[in-house]
BAVORO-193861 format. One line per field, with one value per residue: residue in three letters; x, y, z of N, C-alpha, C in turn; residue number from 1. Coordinates in steps of 0.2 Angstrom, whole numbers. Example, Ala and Ser with C-alpha at 12.3 -4.5 7.8 and 13.67 -1.06 7.14 Angstrom:
<atoms>
resn: ALA  SER
n_east: 66  64
n_north: -28  -11
n_up: 39  35
ca_east: 62  68
ca_north: -22  -5
ca_up: 39  36
c_east: 66  64
c_north: -16  0
c_up: 39  39
resi: 1  2
</atoms>
This chain:
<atoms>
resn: UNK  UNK  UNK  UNK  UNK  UNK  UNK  UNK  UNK  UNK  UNK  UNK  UNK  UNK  UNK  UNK  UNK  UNK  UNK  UNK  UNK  UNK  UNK  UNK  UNK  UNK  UNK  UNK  UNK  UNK  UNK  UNK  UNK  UNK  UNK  UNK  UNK  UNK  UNK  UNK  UNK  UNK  UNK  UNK  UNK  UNK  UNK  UNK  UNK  UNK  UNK  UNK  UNK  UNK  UNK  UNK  UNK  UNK  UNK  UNK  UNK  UNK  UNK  UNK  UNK  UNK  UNK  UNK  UNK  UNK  UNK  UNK  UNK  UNK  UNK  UNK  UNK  UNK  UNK  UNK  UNK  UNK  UNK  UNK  UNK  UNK  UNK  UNK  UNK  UNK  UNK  UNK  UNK  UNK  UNK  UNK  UNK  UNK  UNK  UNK  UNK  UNK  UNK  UNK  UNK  UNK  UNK  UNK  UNK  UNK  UNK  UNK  UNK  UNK  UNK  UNK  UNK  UNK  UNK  UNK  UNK  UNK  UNK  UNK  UNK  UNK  UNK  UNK  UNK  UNK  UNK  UNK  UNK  UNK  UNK  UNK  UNK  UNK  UNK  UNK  UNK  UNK  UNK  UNK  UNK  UNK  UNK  UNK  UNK  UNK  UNK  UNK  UNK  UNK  UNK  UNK  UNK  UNK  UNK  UNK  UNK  UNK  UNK  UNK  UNK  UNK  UNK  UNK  UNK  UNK  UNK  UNK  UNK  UNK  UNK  UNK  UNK  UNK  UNK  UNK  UNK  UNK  UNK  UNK  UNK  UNK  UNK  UNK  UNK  UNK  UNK  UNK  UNK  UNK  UNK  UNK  UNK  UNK  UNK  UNK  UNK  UNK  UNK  UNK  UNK  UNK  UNK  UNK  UNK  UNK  UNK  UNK  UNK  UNK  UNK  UNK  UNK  UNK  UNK  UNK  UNK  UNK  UNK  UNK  UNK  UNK  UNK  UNK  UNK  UNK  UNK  UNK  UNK  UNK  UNK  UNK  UNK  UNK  UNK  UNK  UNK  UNK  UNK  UNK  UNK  UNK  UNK  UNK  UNK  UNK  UNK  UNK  UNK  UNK  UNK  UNK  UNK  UNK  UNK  UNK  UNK  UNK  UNK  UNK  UNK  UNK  UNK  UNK  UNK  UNK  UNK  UNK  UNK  UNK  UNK  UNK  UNK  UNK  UNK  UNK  UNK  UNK  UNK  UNK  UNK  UNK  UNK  UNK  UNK  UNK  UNK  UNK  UNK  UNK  UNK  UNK  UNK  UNK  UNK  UNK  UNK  UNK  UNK  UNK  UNK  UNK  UNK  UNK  UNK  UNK  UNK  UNK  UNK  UNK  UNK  UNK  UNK  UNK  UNK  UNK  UNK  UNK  UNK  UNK  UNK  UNK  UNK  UNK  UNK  UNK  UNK  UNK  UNK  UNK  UNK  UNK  UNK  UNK  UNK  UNK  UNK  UNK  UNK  UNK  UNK  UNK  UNK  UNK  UNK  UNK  UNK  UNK  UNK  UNK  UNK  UNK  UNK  UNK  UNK  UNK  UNK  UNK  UNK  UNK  UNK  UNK  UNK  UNK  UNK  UNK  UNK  UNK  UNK  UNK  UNK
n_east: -60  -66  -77  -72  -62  -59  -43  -42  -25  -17  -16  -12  -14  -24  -19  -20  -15  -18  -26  -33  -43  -45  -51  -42  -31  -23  -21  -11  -11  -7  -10  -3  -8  -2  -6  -15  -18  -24  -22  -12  3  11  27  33  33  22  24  37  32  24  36  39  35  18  2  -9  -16  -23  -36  -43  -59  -68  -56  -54  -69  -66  -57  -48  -64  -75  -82  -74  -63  -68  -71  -60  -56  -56  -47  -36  -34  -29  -20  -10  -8  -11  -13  -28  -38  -42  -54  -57  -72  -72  -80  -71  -63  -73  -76  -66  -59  -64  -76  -90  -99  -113  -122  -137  -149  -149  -136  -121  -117  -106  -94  -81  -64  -55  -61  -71  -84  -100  -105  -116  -112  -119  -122  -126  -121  -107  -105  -108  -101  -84  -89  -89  -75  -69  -67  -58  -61  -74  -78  -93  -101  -100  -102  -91  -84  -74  -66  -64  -77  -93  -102  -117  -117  -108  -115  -128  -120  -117  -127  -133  -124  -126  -137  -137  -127  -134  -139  -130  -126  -137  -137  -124  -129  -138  -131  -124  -112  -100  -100  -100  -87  -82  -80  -89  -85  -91  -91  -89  -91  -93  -84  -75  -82  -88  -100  -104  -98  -102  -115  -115  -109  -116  -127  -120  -118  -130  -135  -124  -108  -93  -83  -76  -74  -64  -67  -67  -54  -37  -38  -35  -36  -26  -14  -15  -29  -31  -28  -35  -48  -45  -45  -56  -65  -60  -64  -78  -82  -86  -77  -73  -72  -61  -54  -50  -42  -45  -35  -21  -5  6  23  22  9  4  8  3  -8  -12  -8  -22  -30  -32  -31  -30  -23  -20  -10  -4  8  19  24  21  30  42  43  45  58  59  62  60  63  71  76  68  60  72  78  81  90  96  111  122  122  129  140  140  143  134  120  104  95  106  107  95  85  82  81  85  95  103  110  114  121  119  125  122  108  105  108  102  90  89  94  82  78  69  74  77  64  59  67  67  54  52  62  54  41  46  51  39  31  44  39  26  30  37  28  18  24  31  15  14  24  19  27  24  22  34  44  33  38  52  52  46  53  66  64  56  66  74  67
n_north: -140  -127  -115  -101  -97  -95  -96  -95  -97  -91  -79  -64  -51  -42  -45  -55  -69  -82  -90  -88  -98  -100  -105  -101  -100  -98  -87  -78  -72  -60  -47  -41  -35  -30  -16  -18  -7  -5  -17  -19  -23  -6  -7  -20  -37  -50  -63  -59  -50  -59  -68  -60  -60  -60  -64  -60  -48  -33  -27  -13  -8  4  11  -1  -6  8  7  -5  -10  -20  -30  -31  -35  -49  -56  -60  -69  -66  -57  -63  -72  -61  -51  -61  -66  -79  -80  -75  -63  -46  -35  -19  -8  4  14  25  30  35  46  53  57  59  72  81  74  65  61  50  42  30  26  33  44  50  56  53  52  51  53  62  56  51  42  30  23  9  0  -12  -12  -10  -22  -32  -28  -32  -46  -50  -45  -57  -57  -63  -60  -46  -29  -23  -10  9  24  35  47  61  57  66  73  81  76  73  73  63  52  52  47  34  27  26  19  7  3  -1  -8  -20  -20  -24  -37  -44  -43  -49  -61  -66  -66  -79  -92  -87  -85  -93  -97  -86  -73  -60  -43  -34  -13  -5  11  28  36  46  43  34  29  28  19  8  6  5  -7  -15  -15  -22  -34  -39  -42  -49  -54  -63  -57  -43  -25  -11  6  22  28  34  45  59  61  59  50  50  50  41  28  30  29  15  9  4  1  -11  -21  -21  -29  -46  -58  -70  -69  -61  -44  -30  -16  -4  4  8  7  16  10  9  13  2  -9  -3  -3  -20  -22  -20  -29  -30  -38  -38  -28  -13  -3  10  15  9  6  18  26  19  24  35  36  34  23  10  6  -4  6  19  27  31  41  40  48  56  64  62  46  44  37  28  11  3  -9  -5  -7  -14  -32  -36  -46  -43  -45  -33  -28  -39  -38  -26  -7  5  17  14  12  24  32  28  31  46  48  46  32  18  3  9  14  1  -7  -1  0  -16  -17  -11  -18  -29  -27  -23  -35  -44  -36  -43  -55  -55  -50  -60  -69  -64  -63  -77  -83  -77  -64  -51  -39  -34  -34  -26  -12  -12  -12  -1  9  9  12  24  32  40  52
n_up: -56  -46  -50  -42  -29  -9  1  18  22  34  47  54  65  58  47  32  23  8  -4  -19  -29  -44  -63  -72  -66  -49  -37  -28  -9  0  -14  -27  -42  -56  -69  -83  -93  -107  -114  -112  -101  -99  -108  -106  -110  -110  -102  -96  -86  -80  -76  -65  -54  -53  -53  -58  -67  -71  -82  -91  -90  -99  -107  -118  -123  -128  -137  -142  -144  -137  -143  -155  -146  -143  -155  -158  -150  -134  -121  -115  -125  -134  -130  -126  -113  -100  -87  -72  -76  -69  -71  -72  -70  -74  -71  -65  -74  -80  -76  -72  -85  -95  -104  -104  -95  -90  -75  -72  -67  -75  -79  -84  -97  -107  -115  -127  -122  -134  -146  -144  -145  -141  -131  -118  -104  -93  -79  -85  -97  -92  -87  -97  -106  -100  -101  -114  -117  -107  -94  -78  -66  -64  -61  -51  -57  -51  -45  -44  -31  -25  -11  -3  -3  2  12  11  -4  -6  1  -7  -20  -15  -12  -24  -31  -25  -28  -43  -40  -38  -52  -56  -53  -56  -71  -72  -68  -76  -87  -99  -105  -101  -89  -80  -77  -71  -58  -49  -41  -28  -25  -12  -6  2  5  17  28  41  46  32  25  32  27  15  15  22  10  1  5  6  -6  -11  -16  -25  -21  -11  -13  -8  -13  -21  -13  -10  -20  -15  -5  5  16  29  31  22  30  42  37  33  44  49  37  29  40  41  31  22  31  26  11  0  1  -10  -15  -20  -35  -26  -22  -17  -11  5  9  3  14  24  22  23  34  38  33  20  3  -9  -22  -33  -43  -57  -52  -51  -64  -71  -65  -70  -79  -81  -76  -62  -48  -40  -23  -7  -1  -2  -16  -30  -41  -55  -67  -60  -62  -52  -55  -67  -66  -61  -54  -48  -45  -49  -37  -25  -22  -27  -36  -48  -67  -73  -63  -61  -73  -78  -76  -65  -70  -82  -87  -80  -93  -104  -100  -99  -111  -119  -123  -128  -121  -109  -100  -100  -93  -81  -78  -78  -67  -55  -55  -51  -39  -33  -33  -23  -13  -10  -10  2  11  11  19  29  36  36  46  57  60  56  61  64  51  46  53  51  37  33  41  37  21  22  27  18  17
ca_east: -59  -74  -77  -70  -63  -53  -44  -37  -21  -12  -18  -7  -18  -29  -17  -22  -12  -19  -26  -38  -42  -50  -50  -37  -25  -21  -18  -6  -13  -9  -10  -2  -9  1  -12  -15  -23  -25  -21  -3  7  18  34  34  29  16  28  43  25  22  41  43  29  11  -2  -17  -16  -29  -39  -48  -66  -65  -53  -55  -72  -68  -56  -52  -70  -74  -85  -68  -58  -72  -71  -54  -55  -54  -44  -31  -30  -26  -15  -7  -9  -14  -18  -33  -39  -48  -57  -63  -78  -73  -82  -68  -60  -78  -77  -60  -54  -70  -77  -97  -102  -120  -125  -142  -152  -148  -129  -115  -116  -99  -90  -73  -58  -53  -63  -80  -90  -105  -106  -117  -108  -122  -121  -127  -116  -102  -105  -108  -90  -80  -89  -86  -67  -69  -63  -59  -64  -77  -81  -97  -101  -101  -101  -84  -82  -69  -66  -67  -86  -97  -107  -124  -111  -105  -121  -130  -116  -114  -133  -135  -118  -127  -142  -131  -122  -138  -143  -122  -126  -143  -135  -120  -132  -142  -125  -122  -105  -94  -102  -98  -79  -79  -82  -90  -82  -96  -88  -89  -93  -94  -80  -73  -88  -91  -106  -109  -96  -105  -121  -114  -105  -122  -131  -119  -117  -138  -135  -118  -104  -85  -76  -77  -67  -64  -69  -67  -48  -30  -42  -32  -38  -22  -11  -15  -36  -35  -26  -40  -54  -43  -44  -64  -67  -62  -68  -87  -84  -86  -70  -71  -70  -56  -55  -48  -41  -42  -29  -18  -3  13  23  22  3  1  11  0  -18  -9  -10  -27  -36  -32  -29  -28  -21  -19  -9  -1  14  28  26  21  38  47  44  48  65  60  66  57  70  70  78  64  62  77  77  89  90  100  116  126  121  129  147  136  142  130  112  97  95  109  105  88  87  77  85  90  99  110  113  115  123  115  125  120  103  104  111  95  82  93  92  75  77  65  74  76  59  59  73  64  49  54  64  51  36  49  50  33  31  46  35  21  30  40  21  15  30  28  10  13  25  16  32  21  23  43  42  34  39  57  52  43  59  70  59  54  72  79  60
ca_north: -134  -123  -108  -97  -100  -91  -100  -89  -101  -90  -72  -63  -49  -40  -47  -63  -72  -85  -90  -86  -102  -99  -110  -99  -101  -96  -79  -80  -66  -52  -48  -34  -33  -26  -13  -17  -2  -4  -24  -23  -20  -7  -8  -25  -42  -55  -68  -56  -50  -67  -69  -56  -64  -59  -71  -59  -40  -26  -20  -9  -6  8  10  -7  -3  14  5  -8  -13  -25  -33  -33  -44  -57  -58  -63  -73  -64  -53  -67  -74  -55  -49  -66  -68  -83  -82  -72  -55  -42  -28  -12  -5  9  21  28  33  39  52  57  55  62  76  82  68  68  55  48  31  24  26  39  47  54  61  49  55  50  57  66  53  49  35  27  17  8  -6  -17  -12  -13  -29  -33  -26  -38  -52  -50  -46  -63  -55  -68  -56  -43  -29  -20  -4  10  31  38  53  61  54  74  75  85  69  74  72  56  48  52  41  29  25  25  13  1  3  -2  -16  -26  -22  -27  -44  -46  -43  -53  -69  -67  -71  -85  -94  -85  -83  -99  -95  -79  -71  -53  -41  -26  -11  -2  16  30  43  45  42  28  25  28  14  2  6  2  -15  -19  -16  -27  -39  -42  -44  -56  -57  -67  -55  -35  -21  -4  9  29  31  35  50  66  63  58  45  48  49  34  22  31  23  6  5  1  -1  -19  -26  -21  -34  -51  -58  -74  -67  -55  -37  -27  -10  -2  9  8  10  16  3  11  11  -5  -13  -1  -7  -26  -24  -18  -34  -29  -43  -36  -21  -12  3  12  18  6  6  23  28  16  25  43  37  33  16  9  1  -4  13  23  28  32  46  38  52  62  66  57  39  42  34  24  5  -2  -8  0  -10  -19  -36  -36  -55  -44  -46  -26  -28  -43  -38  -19  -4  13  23  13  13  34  32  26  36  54  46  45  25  13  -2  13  12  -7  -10  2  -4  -25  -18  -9  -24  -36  -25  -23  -45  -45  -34  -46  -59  -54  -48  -65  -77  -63  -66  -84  -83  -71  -58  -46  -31  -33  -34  -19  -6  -13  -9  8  15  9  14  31  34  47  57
ca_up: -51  -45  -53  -38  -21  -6  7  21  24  38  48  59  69  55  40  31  18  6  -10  -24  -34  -53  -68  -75  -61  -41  -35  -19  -8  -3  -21  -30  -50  -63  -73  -91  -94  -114  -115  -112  -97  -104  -109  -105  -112  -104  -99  -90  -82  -77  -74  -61  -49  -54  -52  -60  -70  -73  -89  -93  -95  -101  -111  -121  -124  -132  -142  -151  -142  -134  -146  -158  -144  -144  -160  -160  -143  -131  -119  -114  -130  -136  -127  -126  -105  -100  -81  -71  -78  -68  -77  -69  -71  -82  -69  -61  -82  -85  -73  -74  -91  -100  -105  -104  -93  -86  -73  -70  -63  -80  -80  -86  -102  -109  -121  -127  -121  -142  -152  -141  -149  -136  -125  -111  -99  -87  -74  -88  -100  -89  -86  -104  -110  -96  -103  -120  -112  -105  -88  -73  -60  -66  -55  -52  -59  -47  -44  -39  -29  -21  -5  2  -6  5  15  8  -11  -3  3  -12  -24  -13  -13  -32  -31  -21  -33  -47  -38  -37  -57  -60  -48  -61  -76  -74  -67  -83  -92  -102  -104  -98  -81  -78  -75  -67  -51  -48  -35  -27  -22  -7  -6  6  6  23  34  44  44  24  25  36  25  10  16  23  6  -4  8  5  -14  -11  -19  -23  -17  -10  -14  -6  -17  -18  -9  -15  -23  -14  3  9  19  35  30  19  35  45  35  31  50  49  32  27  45  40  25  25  32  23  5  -4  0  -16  -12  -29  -35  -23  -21  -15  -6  14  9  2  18  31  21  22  41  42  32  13  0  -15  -24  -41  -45  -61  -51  -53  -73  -74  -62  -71  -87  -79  -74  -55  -48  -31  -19  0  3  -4  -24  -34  -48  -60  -69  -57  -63  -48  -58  -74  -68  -54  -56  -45  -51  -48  -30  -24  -19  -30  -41  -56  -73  -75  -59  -62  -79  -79  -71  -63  -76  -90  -85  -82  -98  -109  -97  -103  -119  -121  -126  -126  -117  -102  -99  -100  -88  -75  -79  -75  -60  -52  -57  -46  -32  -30  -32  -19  -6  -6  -8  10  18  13  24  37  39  40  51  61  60  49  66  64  46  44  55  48  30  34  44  29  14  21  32  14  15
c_east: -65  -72  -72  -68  -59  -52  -40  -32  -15  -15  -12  -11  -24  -27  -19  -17  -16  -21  -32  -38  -47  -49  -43  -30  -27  -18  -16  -10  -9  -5  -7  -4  -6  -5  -9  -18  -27  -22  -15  -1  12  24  38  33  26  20  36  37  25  29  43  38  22  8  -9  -14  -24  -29  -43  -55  -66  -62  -53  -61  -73  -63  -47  -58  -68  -78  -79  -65  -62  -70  -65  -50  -55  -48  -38  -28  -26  -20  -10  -5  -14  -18  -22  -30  -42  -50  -59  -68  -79  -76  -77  -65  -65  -79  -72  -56  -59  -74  -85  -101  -108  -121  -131  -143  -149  -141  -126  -115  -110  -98  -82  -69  -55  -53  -68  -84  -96  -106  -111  -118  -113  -121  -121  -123  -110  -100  -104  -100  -87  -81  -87  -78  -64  -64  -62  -63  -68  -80  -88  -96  -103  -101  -95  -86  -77  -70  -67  -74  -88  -100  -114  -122  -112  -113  -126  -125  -117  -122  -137  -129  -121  -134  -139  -127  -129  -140  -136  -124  -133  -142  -127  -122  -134  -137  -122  -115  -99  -93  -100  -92  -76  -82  -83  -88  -90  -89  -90  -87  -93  -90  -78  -77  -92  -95  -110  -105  -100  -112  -121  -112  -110  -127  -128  -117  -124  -136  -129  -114  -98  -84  -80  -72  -69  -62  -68  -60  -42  -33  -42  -34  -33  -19  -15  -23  -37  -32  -32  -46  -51  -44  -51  -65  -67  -65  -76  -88  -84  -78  -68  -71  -64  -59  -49  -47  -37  -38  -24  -11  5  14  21  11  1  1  6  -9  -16  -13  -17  -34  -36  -29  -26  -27  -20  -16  -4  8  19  27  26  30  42  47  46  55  65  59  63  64  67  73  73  64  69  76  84  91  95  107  123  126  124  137  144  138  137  125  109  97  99  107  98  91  85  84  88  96  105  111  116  115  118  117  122  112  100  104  105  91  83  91  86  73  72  66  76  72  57  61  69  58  47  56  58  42  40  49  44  30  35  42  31  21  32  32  20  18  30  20  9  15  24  24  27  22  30  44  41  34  49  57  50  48  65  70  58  61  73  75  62
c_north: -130  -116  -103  -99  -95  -95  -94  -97  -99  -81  -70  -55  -48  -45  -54  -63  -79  -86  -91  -92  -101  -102  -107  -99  -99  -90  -80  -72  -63  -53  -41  -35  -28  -23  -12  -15  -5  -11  -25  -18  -15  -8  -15  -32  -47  -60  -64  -52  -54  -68  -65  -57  -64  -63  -67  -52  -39  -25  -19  -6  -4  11  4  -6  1  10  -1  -10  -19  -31  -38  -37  -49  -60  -61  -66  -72  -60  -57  -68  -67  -54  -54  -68  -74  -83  -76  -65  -52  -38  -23  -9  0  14  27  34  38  47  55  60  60  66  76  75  68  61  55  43  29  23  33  41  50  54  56  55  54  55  61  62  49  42  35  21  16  1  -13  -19  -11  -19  -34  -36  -31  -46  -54  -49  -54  -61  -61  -64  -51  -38  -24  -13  0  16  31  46  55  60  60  76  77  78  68  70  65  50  46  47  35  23  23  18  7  -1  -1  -6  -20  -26  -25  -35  -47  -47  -48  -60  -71  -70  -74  -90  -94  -85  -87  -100  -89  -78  -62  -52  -36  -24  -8  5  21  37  39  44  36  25  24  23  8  0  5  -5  -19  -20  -22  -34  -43  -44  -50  -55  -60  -62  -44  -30  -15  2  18  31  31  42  56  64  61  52  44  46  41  30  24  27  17  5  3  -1  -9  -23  -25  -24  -41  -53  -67  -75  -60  -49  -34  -21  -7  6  13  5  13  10  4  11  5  -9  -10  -5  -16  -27  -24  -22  -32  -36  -43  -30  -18  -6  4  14  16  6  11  24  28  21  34  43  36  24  14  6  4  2  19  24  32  35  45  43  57  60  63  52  40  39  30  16  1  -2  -6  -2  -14  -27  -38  -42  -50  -45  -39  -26  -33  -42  -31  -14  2  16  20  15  23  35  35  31  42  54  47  37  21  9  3  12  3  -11  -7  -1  -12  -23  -18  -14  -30  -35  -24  -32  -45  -43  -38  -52  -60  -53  -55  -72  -73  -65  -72  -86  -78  -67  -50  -38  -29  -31  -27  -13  -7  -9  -3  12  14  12  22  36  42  53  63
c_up: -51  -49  -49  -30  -16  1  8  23  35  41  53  60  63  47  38  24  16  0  -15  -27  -39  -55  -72  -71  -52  -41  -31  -15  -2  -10  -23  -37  -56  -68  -79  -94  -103  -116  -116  -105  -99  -103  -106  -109  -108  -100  -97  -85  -76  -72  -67  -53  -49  -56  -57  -63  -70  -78  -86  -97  -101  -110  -118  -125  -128  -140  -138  -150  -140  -139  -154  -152  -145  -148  -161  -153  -137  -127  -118  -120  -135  -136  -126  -116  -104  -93  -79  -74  -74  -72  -72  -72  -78  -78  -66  -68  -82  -84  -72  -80  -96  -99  -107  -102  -89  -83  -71  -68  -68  -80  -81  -93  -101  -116  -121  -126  -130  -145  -151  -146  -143  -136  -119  -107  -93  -84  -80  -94  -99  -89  -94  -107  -108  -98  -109  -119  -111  -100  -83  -67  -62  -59  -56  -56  -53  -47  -39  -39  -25  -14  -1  0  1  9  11  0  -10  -4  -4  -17  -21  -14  -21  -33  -30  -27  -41  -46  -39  -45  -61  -59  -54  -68  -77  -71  -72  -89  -97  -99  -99  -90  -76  -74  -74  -62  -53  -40  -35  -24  -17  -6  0  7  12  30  35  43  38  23  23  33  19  9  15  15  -1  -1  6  -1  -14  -18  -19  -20  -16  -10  -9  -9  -14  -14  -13  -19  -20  -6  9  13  23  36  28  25  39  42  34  40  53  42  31  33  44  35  24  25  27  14  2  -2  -4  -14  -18  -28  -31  -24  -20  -11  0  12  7  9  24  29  23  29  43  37  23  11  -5  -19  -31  -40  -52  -58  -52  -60  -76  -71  -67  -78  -87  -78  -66  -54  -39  -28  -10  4  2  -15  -26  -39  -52  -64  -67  -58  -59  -49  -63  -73  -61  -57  -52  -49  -45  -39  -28  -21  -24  -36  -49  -62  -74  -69  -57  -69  -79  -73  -69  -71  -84  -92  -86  -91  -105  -107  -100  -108  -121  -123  -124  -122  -110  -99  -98  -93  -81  -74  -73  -67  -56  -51  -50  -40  -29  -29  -26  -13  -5  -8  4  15  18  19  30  39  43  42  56  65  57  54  66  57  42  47  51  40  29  37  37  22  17  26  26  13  21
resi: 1  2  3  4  5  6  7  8  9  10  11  12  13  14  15  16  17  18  19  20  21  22  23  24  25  26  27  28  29  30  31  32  33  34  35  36  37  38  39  40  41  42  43  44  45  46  47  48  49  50  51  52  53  54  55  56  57  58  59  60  61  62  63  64  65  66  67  68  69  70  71  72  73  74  75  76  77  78  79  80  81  82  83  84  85  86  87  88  89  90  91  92  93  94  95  96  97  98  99  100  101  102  103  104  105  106  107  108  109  110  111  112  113  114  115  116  117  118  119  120  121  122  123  124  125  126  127  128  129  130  131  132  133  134  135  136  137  138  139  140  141  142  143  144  145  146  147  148  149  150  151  152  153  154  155  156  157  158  159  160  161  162  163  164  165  166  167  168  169  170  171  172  173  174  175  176  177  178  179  180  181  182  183  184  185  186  187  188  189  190  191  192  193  194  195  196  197  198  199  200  201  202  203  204  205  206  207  208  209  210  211  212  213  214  215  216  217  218  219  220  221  222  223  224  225  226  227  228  229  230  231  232  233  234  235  236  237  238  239  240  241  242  243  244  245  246  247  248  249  250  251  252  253  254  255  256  257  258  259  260  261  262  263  264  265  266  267  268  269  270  271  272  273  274  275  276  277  278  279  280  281  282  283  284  285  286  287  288  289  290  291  292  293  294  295  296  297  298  299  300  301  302  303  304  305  306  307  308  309  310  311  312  313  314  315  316  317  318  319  320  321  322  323  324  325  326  327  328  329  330  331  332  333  334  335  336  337  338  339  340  341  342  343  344  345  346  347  348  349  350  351  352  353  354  355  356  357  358  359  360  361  362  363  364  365  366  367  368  369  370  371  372  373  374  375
</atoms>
C-alpha cells in the first residue's frame, strides 16, 4: 500500500465523501476523530473506540511531549503501541495548547517559548521540534506547526500570524522530508491561516499550496467568533484549497456545525465535546443534547436515545444512568462517554450515504430542524 492516498468516491454539490488510505488502515471520510488528548480517549478503552466507528483519533503534541515525553514513547514503541491503538494517529501541532494552556509564552521567528502548564519548567516548541515530537510519537498524519490567533484578531494581528505560519509550514515541510524512517509512512497536513478575512485566507492557501502538502486543514475557527462567522468563512475557505486532497477542520465541533461545514467541502473533524459532555453528564441525541442530570430522569425507563444501537442504550436506562452521573461514579462517565462517541460515528456515518446518494440537501435540513427543534 502507498504511503498516503485520497479517493473522492462520491460529491453531492460542495460535500464529498470517500477514503483516506495509509499503511495503518482507511479513514471513511467525512471523518469525525475522537481526541486522545493525553494517549487515551478518556473513559474509554481503544477497542470500544474502535467499536463505536472511528477509523483515526487525535494526540497530542503537546501534551505528550510535556509528559511522559515523547522521547519516553519511542522508547517503548511508540504512540500506537502505547496506548494500545492500532489504526491512524493524528497529532496536533501542540501550537494551539502552547498558547492557550501556558503561561509566560513569548513568540519569535524561531518558535514559542513557554512556561508548562505542569510544573513552569521552560520549553521551546519550534516547527522543527514539532515535527520532531510527532515522529518520535510515530504519528500517521502529522500536522504543521502553526500561530493561532483568535479568529476576531485585529487584521494587521491576523496578517502578521498567518505570515509567520506560512513561514513555519515550509521549515515543518523541511524538517519533516529530512526524516528518516518514519517518514516513510506518514503524511504531513499544512494549516491554513487567516482569521476571518478573505483574502488572508486566499494568501495562505496560496502559500501552502507552493510548499505542497497530503492534506490541508482550516486553522484558527471554533475560537469565539461564532456560528454564523465561522459558516461565513467555511463558505470560501475550503474551495481555495486544493480539492483533490483532504480538508481538516480542526476542533470542531458541535454536530449542526459539523453537518453545515460537511455541506461546504469539509472532510475531517476533531473535537473534545462528546467525551468532554459525556463526562459532565450531557448526552447528544437527534433531538438535541440531553442533561441526564436533570431530575425528571431519575424514574426515566427509557435509554439515553431511543432507537440508538450503542451499548449504553441497549443495555441501560435513563434513571440508572442519572443515577451514576448524581453519583459521581466512574462507569457514568463511561456510559455517556460510549453513547455520545456512537452518535457522533452515526452522524458521519448518515452524511457519508447521504452524499452518495446525493440526498445530503434533505439529510440536512431534516437533521438541523430536529437537532435544534428544543433550543
Amino acid at each position: 500500500m502507498s504511503r498516503f492516498s485520497f479517493q473522492i468516491s462520491a460529491t453531492d454539490g460542495s460535500a464529498r465523501t470517500g477514503t483516506i488510505a495509509m499503511q495503518r488502515g482507511e479513514i471513511r471520510t467525512p471523518a469525525y476523530m475522537p481526541v486522545g488528548t493525553a494517549a487515551t480517549v478518556k473513559a474509554m478503552k481503544p477497542e470500544d473506540v474502535r467499536r463505536s466507528g472511528a477509523d483515526i483519533i487525535l494526540g497530542n503534541t503537546y501534551h505528550l511531549m510535556l509528559r511522559p515525553g515523547a522521547e519516553r514513547v519511542a522508547r517503548l514503541g511508540g504512540l500506537h503501541r502505547f496506548m494500545g491503538w492500532e489504526p491512524p494517529i493524528l497529532t496536533d501541532s501542540g501550537g494551539y495548547q502552547v498558547m492557550s494552556l501556558s503561561e509566560l509564552t513569548k513568540v519569535s521567528e524561531e518558535g514559542v517559548s513557554f512556561a508548562s502548564h505542569l510544573d513552569g519548567t521552560r520549553h521551546m516548541l519550534s516547527p522543527e521540534r514539532s515535527i520532531e515530537v510527532q515522529r518520535l510519537l510515530g504519528s500517521d498524519i502529522v500536522m504543521a506547526f502553526d500561530q493561532l490567533v483568535p479568529a476576531t484578531a485585529r487584521r494587521e494581528e491576523a496578517a502578521a500570524a498567518m505570515e509567520r505560519s506560512m513561514r513555519w509550514a515550509r521549515r515543518s515541510r523541511d524538517e519533516f522530508d529530512r526524516g528518516g524512517e518514519h517518514a516513510d509512512c506518514a503524511a504531513l497536513f499544512g494549516i491554513q491561516q487567516g482569521g476571518l478575512d478573505e483574502q488572508l485566507r486566499k494568501s495562505s492557501a496560496d502559500a501552502l499550496i507552493d510548499v505542497g502538502f497530503d492534506g490541508y486543514a482550516v486553522g484558527g475557527l471554533a475560537v469565539g467568533e461564532g456560528h454564523e462567522a465561522m459558516c461565513a468563512c467555511l463558505d470560501y475557505a475550503p474551495g481555495q484549497l486544493p480539492a483533490d486532497k483532504p480538508r481538516y477542520l480542526m476542533g470542531v465541533g458541535k454536530p449542526d456545525d459539523i453537518v453545515e461545514a460537511v455541506r461546504r467541502g469539509i472532510d475531517m473533524f476533531d473535537c473534545v465535546l462528546p467525551t468532554r459532555s459525556g463526562r459532565t453528564g450531557q448526552a447528544f441525541t437527534a433531538d438535541g443534547p440531553l442533561n441526564i442530570r436533570n431530575a425528571k430522569f431519575s424514574e426515566d425507563q427509557e435509554p439515553l436515545e431511543p432507537g440508538c444501537p450503542c451499548p449504553t442504550c441497549t443495555k441501560f436506562e435513563r434513571a440508572y444512568v442519572h443515577h451514576l452521573v448524581r453519583s459521581g461514579e466512574i462507569l457514568g462517565a463511561m456510559l455517556m462517554t460510549e453513547h455520545n462517541l456512537w452518535f457522533y460515528q452515526r452522524l458521519m456515518q448518515g452524511l457519508r450515504e447521504a452524499i452518495a446518494e446525493r440526498r445530503l440537501t434533505a439529510f440536512a435540513a431534516d437533521f438541523l430542524k430536529r437537532y435544534r427543534a428544543a433550543r
